[in-house]
C-alpha positions, 0 to 999 in steps of 0.5 A: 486463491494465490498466484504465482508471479514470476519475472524471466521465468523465475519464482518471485513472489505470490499474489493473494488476496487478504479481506478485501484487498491483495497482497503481493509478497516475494518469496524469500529467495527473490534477489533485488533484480527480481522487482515486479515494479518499481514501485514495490521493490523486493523486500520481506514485508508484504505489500498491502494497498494504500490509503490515498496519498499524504495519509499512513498505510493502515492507519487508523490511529489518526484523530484527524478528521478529513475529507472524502479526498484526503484533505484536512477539512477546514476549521470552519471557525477559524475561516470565519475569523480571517 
């Protein structure tokens, strides 16, 4: 299913959903004005959901190991040391 999205009226962009997530995409007519949010200004990628802050968008690359919340986990050797 997509969804057109539109601001005063206009055509901006399409609203679809990609796995598990949405995706929200502006048309390649969409002008800098026609933002839908201040934080997703009009630009040609695709707009994709986000891991929690301080991490990468769609990375998977990362060796580090964190916690449920996002935050390096402690060395517990090194806590002990200190």
């Amino acid at each position: 299913m997509r969804l057109d999205v539109q601001v005063l009226g206009k055509n901006v962009a399409t609203l679809f959903r990609e796995r598990d997530d949405y995706v929200l995409k502006y048309n390649r007519d969409a002008n800098a004005a026609d933002f839908v949010s201040l934080t997703m200004p009009v630009r040609e990628e695709a707009w994709h959901p986000c891991a929690p802050p301080r991490r990468a968008c769609n990375s998977r690359d990362s060796n580090r190991r964190s916690s449920p919340r996002g935050f390096p986990r402690r060395n517990r050797r090194n806590a002990r040391a200190r």
